[in-house]
Every structure is written in structure tokens, then in C-alpha cells.
TIVOZA-235421 format. One record per residue: x, y, z of N, C-alpha, C in turn; residue in one letter. Coordinates in steps of 0.001 Angstrom, whole numbers, padded with zeros to 6 digits, always signed. Example, Ala and Ser with C-alpha at 12.3 -4.5 7.8 and 13.67 -1.06 7.14 Angstrom:
<sites>
+013190-005690+007800+012300-004500+007800+013200-003300+007800A/+012850-002250+007080+013670-001060+007140+012900+000030+007870S/
</sites>
This chain:
<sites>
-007473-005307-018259-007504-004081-017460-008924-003845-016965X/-009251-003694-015544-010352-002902-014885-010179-002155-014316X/-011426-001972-013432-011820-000907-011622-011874-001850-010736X/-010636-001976-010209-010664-003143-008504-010098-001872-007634X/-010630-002455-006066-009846-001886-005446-009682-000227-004975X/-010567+000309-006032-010524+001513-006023-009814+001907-007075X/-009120+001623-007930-008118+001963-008718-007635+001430-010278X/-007059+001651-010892-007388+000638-012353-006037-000054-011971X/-006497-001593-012307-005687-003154-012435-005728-003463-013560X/-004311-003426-013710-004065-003834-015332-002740-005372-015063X/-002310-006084-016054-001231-007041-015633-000882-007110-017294X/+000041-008032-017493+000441-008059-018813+001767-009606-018174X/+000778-010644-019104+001315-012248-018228+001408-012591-020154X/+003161-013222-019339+003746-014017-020681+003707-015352-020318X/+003341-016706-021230+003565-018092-020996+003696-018645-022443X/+004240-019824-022301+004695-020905-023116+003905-021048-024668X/+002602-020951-024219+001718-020744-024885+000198-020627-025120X/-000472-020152-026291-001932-019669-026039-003182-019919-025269X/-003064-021428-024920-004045-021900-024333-004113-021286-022435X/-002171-021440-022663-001761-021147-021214-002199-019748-020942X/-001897-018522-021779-002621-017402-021629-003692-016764-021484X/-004475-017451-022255-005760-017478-022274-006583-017924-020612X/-006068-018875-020025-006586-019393-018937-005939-018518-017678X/-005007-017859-018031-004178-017008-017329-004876-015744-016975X/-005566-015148-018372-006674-013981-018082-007907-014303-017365X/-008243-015694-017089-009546-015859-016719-009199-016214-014873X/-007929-016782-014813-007651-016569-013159-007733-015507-012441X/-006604-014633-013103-006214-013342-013009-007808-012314-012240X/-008387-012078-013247-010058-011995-012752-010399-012031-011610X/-010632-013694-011805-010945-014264-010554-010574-013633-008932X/-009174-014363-008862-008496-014282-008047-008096-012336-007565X/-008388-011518-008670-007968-010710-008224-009762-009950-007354X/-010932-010633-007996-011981-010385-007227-012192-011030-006025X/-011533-012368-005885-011550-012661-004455-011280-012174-003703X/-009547-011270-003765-008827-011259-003152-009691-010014-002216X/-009968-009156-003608-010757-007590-003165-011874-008000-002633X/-012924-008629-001977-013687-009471-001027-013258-009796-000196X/-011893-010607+000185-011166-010926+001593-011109-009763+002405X/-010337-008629+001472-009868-007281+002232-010550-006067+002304X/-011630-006406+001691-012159-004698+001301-013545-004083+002725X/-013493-002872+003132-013843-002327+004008-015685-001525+003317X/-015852-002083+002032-016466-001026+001233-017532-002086+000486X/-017359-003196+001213-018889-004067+000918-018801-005111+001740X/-019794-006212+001107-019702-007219+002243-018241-008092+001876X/-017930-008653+003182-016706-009240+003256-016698-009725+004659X/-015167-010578+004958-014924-010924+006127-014371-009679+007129X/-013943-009019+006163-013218-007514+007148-014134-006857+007731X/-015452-006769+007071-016454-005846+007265-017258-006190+008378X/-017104-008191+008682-018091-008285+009917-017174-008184+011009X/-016060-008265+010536-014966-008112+012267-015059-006599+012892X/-015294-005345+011436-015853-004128+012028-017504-004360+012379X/-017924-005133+012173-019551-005123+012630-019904-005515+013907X/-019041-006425+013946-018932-007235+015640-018234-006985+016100X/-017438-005557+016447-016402-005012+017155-016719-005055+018853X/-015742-005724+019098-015791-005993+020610-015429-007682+020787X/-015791-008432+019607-016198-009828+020474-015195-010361+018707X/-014862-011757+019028-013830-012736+018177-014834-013334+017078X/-013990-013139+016083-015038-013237+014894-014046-014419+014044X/-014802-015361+013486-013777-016638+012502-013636-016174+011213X/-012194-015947+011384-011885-015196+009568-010953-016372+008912X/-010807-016080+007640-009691-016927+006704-008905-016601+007210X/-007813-017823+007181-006608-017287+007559-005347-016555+007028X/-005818-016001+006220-004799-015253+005122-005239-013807+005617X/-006615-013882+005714-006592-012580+006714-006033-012023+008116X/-006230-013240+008606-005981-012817+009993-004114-012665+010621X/-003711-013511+008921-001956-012986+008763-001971-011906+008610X/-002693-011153+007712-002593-010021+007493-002563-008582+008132X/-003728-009220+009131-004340-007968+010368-002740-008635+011466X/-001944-008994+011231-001563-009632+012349-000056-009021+011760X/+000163-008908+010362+001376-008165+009756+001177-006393+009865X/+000166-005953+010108-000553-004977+010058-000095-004058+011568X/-000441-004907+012311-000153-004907+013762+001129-004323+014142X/+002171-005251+013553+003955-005601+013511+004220-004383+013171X/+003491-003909+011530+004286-002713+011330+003688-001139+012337X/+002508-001238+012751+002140-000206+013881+003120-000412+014787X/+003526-001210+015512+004149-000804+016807+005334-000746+015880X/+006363-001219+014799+007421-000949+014506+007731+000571+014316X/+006722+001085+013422+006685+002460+013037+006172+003650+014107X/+005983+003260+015151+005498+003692+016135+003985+004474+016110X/+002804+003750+015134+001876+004274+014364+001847+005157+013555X/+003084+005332+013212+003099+005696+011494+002139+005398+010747X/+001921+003666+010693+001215+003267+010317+000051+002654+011222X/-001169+002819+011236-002112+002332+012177-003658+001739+011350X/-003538+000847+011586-004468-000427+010826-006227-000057+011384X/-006224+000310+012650-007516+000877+013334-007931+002439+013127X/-007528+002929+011666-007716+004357+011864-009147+004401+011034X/-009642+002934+010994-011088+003276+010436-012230+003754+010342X/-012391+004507+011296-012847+005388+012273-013058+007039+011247X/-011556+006949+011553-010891+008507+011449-011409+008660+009676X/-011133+007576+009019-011160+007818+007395-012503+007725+007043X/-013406+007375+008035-014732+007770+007886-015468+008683+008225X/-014713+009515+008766-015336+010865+009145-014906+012102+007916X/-013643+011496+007399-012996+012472+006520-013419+012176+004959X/-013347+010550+005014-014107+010483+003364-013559+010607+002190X/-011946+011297+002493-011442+011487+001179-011103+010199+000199X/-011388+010740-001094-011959+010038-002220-012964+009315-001868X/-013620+009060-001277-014788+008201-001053-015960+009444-000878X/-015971+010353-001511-017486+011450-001601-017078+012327-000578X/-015557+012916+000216-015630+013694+001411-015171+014731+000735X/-015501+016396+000764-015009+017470+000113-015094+018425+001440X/-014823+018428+002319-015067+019316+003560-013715+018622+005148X/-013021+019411+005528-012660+019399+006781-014056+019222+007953X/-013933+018177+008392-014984+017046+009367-014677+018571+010237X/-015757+018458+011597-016009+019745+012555-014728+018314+013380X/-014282+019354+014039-012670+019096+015112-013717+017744+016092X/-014457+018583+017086-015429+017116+017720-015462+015823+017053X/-016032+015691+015788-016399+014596+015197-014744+013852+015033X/-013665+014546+014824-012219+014364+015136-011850+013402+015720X/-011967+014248+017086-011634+013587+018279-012441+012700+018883X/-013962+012542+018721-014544+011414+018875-013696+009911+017804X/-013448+010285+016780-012832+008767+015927-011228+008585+016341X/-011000+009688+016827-009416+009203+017468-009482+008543+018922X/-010801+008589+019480-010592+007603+020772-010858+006133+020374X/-010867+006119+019052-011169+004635+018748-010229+004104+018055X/-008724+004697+017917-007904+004499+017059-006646+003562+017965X/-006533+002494+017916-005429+002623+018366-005271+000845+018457X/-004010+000492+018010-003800-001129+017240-003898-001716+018220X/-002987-001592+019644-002889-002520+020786-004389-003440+020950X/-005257-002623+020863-006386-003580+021054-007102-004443+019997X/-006404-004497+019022-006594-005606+017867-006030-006554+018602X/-007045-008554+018955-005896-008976+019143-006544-010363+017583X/-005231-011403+017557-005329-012320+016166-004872-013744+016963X/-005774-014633+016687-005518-015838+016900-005239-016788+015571X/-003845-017275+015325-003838-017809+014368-003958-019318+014123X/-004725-020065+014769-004447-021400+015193-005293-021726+014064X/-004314-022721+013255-004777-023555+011854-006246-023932+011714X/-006444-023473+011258-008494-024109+010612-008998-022970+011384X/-008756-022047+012298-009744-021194+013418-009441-020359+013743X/-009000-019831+012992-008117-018280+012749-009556-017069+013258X/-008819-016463+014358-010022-015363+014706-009477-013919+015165X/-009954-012788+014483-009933-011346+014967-010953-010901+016137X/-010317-010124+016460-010934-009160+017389-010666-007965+017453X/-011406-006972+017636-010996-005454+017839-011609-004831+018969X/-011388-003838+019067-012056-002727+020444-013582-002551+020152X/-014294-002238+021308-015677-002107+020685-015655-000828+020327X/-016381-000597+018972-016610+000712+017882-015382+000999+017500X/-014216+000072+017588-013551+000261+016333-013528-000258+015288X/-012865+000314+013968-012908+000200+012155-011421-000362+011854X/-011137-001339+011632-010064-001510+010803-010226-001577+009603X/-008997-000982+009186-008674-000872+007810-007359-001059+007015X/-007656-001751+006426-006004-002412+005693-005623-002122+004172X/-006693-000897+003942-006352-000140+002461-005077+000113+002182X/-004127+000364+003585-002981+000780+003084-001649-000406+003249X/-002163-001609+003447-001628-003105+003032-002205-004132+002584X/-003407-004078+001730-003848-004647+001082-003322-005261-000026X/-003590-003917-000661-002955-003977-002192-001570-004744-002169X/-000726-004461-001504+000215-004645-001484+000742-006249-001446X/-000190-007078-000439-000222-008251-000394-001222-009036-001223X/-001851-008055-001936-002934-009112-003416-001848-008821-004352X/-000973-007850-004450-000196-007930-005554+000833-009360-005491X/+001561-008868-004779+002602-010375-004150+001445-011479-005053X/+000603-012102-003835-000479-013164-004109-000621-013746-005705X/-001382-012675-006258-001457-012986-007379-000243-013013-008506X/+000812-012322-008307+002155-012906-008919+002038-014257-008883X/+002292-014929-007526+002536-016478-007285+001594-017285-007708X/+000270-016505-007487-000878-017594-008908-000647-017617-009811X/-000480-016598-010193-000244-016292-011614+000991-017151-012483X/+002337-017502-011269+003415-017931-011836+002931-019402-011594X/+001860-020077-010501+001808-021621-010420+001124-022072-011335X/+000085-020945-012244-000745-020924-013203+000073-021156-014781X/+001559-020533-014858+001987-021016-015820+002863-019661-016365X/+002828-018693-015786+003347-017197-016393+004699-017350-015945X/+005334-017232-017262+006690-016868-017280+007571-015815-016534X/+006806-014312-017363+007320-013143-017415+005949-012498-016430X/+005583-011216-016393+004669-010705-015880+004750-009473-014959X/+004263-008692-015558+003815-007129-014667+002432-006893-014547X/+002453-006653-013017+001044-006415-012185+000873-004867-011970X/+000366-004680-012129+000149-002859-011756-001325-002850-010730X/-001402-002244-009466-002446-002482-008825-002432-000487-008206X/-002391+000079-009449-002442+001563-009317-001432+001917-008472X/-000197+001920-008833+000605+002452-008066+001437+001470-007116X/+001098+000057-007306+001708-001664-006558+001991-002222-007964X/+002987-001985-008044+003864-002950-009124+004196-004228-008917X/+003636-005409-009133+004527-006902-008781+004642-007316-009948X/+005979-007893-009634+006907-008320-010937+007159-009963-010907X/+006862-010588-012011+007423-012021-012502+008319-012318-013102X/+009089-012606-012703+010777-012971-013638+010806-011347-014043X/+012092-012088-015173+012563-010708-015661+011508-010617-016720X/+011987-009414-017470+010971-008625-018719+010778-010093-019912X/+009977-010190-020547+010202-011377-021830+011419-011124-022503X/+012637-010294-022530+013688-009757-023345+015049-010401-022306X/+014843-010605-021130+015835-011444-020442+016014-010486-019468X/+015788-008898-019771+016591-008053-018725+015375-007856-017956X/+015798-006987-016562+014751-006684-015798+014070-006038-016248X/+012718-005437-015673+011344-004699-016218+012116-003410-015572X/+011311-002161-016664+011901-000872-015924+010931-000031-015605X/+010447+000016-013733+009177+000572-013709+009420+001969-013357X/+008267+002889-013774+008406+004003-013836+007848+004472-012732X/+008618+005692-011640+008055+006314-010601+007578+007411-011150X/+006153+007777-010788+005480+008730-010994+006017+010169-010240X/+005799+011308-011344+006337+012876-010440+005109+013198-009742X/+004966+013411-008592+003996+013363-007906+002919+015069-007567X/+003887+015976-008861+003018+017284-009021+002332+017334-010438X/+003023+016238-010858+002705+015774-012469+001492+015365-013337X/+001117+015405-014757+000014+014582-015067+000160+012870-014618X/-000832+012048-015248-000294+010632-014786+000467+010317-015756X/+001327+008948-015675+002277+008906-016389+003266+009698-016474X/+003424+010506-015479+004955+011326-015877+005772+010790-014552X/+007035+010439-015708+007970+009684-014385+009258+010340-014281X/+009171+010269-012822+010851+011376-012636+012083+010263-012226X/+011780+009217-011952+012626+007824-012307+012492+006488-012966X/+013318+005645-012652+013005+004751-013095+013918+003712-012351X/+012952+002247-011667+014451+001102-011220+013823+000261-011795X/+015142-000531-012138+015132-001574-012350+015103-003556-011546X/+014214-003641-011895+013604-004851-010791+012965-005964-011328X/+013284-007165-010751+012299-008261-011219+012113-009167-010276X/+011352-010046-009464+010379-010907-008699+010206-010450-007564X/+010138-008711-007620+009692-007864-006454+008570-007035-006791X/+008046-006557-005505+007003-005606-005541+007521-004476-005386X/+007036-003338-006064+007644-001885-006500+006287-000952-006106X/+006496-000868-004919+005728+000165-004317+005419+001591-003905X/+004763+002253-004326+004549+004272-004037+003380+004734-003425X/+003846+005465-002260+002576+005737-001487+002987+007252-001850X/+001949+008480-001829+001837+009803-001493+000825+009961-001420X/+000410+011332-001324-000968+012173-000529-001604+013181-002428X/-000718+012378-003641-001609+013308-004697-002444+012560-005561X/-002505+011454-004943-003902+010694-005974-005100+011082-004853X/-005089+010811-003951-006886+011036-003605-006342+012219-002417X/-007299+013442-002197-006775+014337-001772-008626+015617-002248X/-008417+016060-001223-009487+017375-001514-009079+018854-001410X/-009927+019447-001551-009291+020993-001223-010739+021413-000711X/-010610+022106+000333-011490+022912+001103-011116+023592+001864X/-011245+025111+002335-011016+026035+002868-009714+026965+002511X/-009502+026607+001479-008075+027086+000439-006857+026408+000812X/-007421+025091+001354-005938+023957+001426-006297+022831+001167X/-005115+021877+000555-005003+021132+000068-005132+019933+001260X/-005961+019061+000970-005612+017241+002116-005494+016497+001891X/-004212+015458+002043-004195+014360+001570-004799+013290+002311X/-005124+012102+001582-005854+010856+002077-005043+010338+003521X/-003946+010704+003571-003010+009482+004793-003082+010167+006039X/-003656+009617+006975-004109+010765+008018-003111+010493+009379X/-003256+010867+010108-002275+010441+011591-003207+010848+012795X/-002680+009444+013011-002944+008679+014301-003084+009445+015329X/-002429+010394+015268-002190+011407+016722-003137+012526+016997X/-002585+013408+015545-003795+014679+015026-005413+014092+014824X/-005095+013512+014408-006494+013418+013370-006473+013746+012457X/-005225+014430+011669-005711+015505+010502-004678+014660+009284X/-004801+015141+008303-003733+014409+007268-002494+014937+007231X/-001292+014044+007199-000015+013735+007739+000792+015224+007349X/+001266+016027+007945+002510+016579+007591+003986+016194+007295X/+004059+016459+006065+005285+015364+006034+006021+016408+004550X/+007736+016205+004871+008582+016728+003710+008401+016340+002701X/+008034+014845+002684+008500+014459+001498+007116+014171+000413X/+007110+013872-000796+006296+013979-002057+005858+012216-002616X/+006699+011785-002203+006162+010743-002348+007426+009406-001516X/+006999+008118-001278+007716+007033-000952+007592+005684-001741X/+008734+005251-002312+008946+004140-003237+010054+003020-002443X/+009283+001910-002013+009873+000597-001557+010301-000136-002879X/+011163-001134-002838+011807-002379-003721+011764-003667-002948X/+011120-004256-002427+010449-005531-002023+009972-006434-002114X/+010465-007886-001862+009669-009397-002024+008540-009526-001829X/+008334-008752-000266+007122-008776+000056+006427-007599-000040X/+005192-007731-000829+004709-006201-001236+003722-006040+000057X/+003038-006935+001097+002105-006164+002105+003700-005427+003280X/+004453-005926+003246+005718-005041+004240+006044-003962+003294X/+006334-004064+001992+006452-002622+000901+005140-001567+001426X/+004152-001904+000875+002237-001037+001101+002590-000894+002327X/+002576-001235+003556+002962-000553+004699+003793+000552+005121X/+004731-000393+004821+005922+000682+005581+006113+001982+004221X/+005246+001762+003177+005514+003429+002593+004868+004206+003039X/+003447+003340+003511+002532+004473+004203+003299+005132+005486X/+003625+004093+006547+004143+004354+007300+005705+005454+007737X/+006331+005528+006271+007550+006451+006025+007216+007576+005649X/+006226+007641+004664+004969+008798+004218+005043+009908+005247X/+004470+009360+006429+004025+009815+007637+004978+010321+008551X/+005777+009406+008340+006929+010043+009794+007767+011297+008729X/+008017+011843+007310+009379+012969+007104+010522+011693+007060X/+011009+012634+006511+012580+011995+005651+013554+011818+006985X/+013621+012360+007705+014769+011909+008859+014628+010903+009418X/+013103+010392+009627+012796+009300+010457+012779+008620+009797X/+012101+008868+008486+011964+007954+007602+013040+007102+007231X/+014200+007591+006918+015732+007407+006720+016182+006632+007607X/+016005+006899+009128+016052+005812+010184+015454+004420+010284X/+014269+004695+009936+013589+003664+009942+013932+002663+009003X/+014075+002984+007662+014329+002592+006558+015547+001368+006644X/+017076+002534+007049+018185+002023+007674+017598+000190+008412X/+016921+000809+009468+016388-000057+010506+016070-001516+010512X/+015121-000821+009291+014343-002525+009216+014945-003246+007924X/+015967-002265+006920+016129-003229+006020+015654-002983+004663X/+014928-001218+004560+014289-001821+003515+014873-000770+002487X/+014977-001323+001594+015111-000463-000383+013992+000793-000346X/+014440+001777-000393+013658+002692-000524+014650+004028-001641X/+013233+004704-002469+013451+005572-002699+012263+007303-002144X/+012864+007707-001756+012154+008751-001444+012377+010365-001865X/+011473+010982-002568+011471+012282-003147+010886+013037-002074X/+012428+014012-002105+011761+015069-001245+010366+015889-001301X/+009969+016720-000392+009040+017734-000696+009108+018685-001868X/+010533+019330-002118+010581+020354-003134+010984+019210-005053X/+011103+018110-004257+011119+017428-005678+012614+018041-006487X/+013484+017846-005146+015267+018391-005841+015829+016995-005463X/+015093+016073-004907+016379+015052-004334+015316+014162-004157X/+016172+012978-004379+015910+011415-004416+016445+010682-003677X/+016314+010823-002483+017520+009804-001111+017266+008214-001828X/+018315+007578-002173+017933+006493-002304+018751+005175-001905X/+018280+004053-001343+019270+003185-000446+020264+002790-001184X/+021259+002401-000890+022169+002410-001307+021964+000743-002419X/+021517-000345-001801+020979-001561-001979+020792-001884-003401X/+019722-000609-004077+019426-000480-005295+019755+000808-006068X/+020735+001697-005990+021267+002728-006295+021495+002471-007861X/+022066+000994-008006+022651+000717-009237+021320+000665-010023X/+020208+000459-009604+019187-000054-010738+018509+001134-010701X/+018989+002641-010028+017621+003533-010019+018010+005021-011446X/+017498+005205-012237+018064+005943-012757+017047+007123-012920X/+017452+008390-012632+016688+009856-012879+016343+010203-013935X/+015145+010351-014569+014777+010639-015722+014618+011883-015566X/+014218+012665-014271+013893+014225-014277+015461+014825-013683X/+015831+015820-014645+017162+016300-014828+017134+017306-013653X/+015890+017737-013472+015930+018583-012121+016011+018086-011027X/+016255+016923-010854+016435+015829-009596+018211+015474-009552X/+018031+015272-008268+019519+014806-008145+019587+013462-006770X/+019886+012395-007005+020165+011467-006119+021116+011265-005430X/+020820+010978-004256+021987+010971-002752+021804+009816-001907X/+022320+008787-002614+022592+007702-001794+022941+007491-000344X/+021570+006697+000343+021588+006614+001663+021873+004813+002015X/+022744+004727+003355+022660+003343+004188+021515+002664+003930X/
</sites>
């Protein structure tokens, strides 16, 4: 267990035997510090010079430039629900990163003329993989990152020799096989008015990523209101939205880390549409925390631990 990422990374990897485990904790490490170097916006990295040299094509790994390029897919899908260029905007606001104040409206609308994905473009041609962005824009892939180091390191982790295995990447669950007991792992959704650790469900899942986005882990209060971290594309301001939190069930955890942000953002009606749309396992808690819409897909594996909740199976 550490501090990656912003967040505490913990895993818990079963194998054959000791030697195999042992070498298992020392990848794990590794690989999970690389990964946070490929993607991270908050030191040096490859992400950081494509925001440095904004305007002109910069040679990235190519695991990145899949990434900024999956990033993309889900902006225009979600209709910037989700938006990969709002790097801008989250630097004027700061939350959890030292911001305790509503930014002056100007400083606003100056980072929202720099927001906007169409002008990301990604060349993926084998060995010469290259980004580009708008000049003085910030991308940022905090909110599909995680999601795709979780995936990642599962599959090291399993070519490395791990049987069984739960990844926790604060709130990015990736799962290896089933539990060491044969049955699936049973991960717990957090109540999102709650201390930590308090869970108002629970599904059941194994060689997927189990993903939760909301607005009550990093969040400030100034001027006698509350702000959450997930901001929109449109306003500038942080998202209005019904619902309390969003929980994907997914293979792929950077399409899970997305599209929760991205459902986050749009409210439960659209969200519900969207959801329908593309396919995906979702559970979502309303705003008042009375209801659990949940897809129908995984209904069987989701069970309510908070008695004040009631679930309503959706398409």
C-alpha cells in the first residue's frame, strides 16, 4: 500500500507460490510508478511536454497516444460530458490541488476558450506515435487514467504469475480471476455522504474493472457552498448533476474512468440514455440516496446493503 496518483494504491496478489509473490510486490511498484509518469499532469512526464509544446506534434509512447485518442471517442460520444482538454479550467480552480476559493468569473472564461477536444489531433503510426493540441491548451486525463493503469497492471500482474488479485486505485477496482475461495470478489460501493468505508452496496465481479466517480472526495467550500472537483465544459463551474455518485462494471477500466465521469455530468436521464447506448453496466445513486438505477446486465450480482435504498432495474 502507498500515495500514487493522488490517492492511496493498495492490491492484494495471490500466486502459486512465495518466491512468485514476492517478485509480484516488487513489479507491482514499479509498474505502477511508471505508469503514474506516462499519465500524470503534476510532474515531469510525456503528458506534460505535449501541454508545454501546445500548438505543434510532439513524439509520445504509444500507449499514450491510445489513450489521448480513447479520450477523444468518449468526448464526442458523451457530447463533452467528458472533455480531456479541460486542463485549463482545473487550473484555475485547483480543487484538491491547494484551491479553496471560487476563481473571479474572467479568469473562467478565459480557460474555457481553451477547452475544447476537436482540436486534439493523434497520430498512431507504429514506432511514431504523436500528439498535438491547440496552442495554450492543457490536457488532462485524470479522469481516464486511473482507470486504464488499473486494467494494465491487472494484466502484468497476471503475466507476472497472479492467480487471484484486487487492485484498488482509490475508488478503480481491477479484479484478477475470482476471489482465492473460487467465488467472485465482493466490492464495496462507497455511500457517498458517508465516512470512508461505508458501503451502501455491494457487486459481485471478477476480471473487471469496478469503477466510481462523484464530486465527495475532493471538493471545497467557499462562499457557503459546496464544489465538486468535475467541472463542465460549458459553464466553467462544477457539474450540476442529480445524482451522488456513478459505478461502471467493465473489462475495460479507461472506457469505465470515463464514461463515469462523463455520466456524473450529464444527470440520471441522460445518463440512463447514454448508458442504454453504449452498452455499459452501470450502477447509479441518485441525489437523495433513495434509489439505485441499476442495469439490468448485473442486477443479479448487485446487492443493497443500505436498507434505505431501493433498486430499480434499468435496460
Amino acid at each position: 500500500m502507498g500515495l500514487s496518483m493522488g490517492t492511496i494504491v493498495s492490491a492484494r496478489l495471490y500466486s502459486e507460490d512465495e518466491k512468485t509473490a514476492a517478485s509480484l510486490a516488487d513489479l507491482f511498484e514499479k509498474k505502477t510508478a511508471d505508469y503514474e509518469t506516462l499519465f500524470t499532469v503534476h510532474g515531469e512526464g510525456p503528458l506534460n511536454e505535449v501541454n508545454r509544446r501546445s500548438g505543434s506534434w510532439v513524439n509520445v509512447d504509444c500507449r499514450l497516444a491510445a489513450l489521448v485518442q480513447a479520450a477523444k471517442d468518449v468526448a464526442r460520444s458523451s457530447n463533452r460530458a467528458f472533455e480531456p482538454t479541460i486542463g485549463t479550467l482545473v487550473n484555475v480552480w485547483k480543487i484538491g490541488f491547494g484551491g479553496d476559493r471560487h476563481p473571479p468569473r474572467a479568469d473562467i472564461e478565459a480557460a474555457l476558450k481553451k477547452v475544447d477536444y476537436t482540436q486534439i489531433a493523434v497520430d498512431e503510426t507504429p514506432g511514431t506515435c504523436r500528439v498535438k493540441i491547440g496552442t495554450g491548451q492543457s490536457i488532462d486525463l485524470g479522469a481516464i487514467a486511473k482507470g486504464w493503469i488499473g486494467t494494465a497492471l491487472a494484466r502484468d500482474m497476471q503475466r507476472a504469475g497472479a492467480r487471484h488479485g484486487i487492485i484498488d486505485l482509490g475508488g478503480n477496482v481491477s479484479l484478477i480471476g475470482s476471489s482465492p475461495s473460487g467465488e467472485p470478489w465482493r466490492v464495496g460501493i462507497q455511500r457517498p455522504d458517508a465516512e470512508r468505508n461505508t458501503v451502501m452496496a455491494v457487486v459481485q465481479a471478477e476480471n473487471v474493472s469496478v469503477i466510481t466517480s462523484g464530486a465527495y472526495e475532493r471538493k471545497i467550500e467557499a462562499d457557503g457552498r459546496t464544489y465538486g472537483h468535475i467541472l463542465s465544459a460549458v459553464t466553467g463551474e462544477p457539474v450540476g448533476t442529480d445524482l451522488a455518485s456513478v459505478t461502471i462494471v467493465d473489462p475495460d477500466g479507461a472506457r469505465a474512468d470515463g464514461w463515469c465521469t462523463a455520466l456524473f455530468a450529464m444527470g440520471s436521464e441522460k445518463a440512463l440514455e447514454s448508458a442504454a447506448r453504449e452498452g455499459l453496466s452501470v450502477i447509479l445513486a441518485s441525489g437523495d440516496l433513495k434509489t439505485l438505477w441499476v442495469s439490468r446486465a448485473i442486477a443479479d450480482r448487485v446487492t443493497v446493503q443500505d436498507k434505505s435504498m431501493k433498486i430499480e432495474i434499468v435496460p
